[in-house]
N, C-alpha and C positions, 0 to 999 in steps of 0.2 A: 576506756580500753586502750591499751598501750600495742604498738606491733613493732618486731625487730624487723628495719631493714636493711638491705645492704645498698649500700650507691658506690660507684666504682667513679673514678674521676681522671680525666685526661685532660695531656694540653703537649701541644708538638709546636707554638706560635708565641715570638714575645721570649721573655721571663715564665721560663715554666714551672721552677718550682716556686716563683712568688705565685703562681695565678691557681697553685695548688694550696698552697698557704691561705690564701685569700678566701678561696671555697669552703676550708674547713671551720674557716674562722667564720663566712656567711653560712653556711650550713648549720652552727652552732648556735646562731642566733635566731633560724625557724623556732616561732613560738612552737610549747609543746614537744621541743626537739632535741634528742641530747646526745654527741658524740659518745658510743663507750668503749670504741676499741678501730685502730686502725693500721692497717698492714705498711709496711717499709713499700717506699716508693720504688719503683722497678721501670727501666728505660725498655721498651721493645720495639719494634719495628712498627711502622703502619698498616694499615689494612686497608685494602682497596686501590683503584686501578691508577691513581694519581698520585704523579711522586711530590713527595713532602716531606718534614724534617719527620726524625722519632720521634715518639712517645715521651712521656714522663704518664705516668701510671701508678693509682692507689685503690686500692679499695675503705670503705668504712664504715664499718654498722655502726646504726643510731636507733634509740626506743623515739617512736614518736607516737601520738594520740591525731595528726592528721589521717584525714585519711588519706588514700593511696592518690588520688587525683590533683588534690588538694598540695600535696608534698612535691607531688611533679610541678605543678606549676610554680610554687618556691625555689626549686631548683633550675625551671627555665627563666625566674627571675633575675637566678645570680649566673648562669647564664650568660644572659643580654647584658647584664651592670657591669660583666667584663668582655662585653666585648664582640660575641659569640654572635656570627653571620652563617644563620642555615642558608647558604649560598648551592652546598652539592652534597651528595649524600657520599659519605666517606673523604669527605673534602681535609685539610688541616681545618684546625681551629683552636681558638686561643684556650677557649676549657667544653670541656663536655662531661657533663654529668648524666647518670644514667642509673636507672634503679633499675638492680640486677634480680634481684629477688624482697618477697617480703615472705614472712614464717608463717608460714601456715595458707598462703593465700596463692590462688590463678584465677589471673585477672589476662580479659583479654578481648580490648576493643580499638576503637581509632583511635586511642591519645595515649594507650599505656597498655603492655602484654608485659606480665609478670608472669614465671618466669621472664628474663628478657631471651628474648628468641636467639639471639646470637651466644648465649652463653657457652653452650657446646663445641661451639667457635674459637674460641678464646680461652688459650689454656693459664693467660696469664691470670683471666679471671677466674675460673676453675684452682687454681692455685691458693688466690688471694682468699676467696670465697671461702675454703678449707680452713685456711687461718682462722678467720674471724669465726666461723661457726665453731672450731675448735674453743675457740676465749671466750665466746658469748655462751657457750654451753660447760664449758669448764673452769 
């Protein structure tokens, strides 16, 4: 069984658009995982109480056959492989990946809430989101 998900990917630290480059290229090499469609990078402001540079911002649906646990931990591998210190919650950081939604699924415990709770929060995701469900459905 295959599921579409979305993962949204950030980096306000460093070389932002290499360390967004870099994700998609590690994101593409999760076994069982395949990019099929991904939104134009968009710069926005930060989020939360600590001032830090912008954003660089993408979103990306990918079909994978992981499941939902399994794909987070992949994604907090590449994560740590560049860099990524859960130091503060809304802190900068060099990437952050984050799975925003999967189709058809609510999940929701200590390690992973799909929806992701802050969605509604974020219009750039709400945005992005629309794309991609537009191209994966059209």
């Amino acid at each position: 069984m295959t599921d579409v998900a979305y993962v949204a990917l950030g980096s306000n630290l460093g070389n932002r658009e290499r360390a967004l480059d870099r994700a998609r290229t590690a994101i593409a090499a999760i076994r069982d995982t395949v990019i099929t469609a991904e939104t134009p990078i968009e710069e926005t402001e930060p989020i939360g109480p600590q001032p830090q540079g912008r954003y660089l911002n993408q979103m990306i649906a990918v079909t994978t056959g992981l499941p939902p646990h399994t794909l987070l931990a992949a994604l907090h591998r590449i994560e740590r492989a560049a860099g990524r210190a859960r130091a503060s919650r809304w802190g900068p950081r060099t990437l952050d990946l984050d799975i925003v939604m999967i189709e058809g699924q609510n999940i929701s415990d200590d390690s992973l809430n799909v929806p992701h709770p802050e969605l509604n929060n974020r219009d750039f995701w709400q945005r992005q989101l629309a794309l991609l469900r537009g191209s994966v459905d059209g």
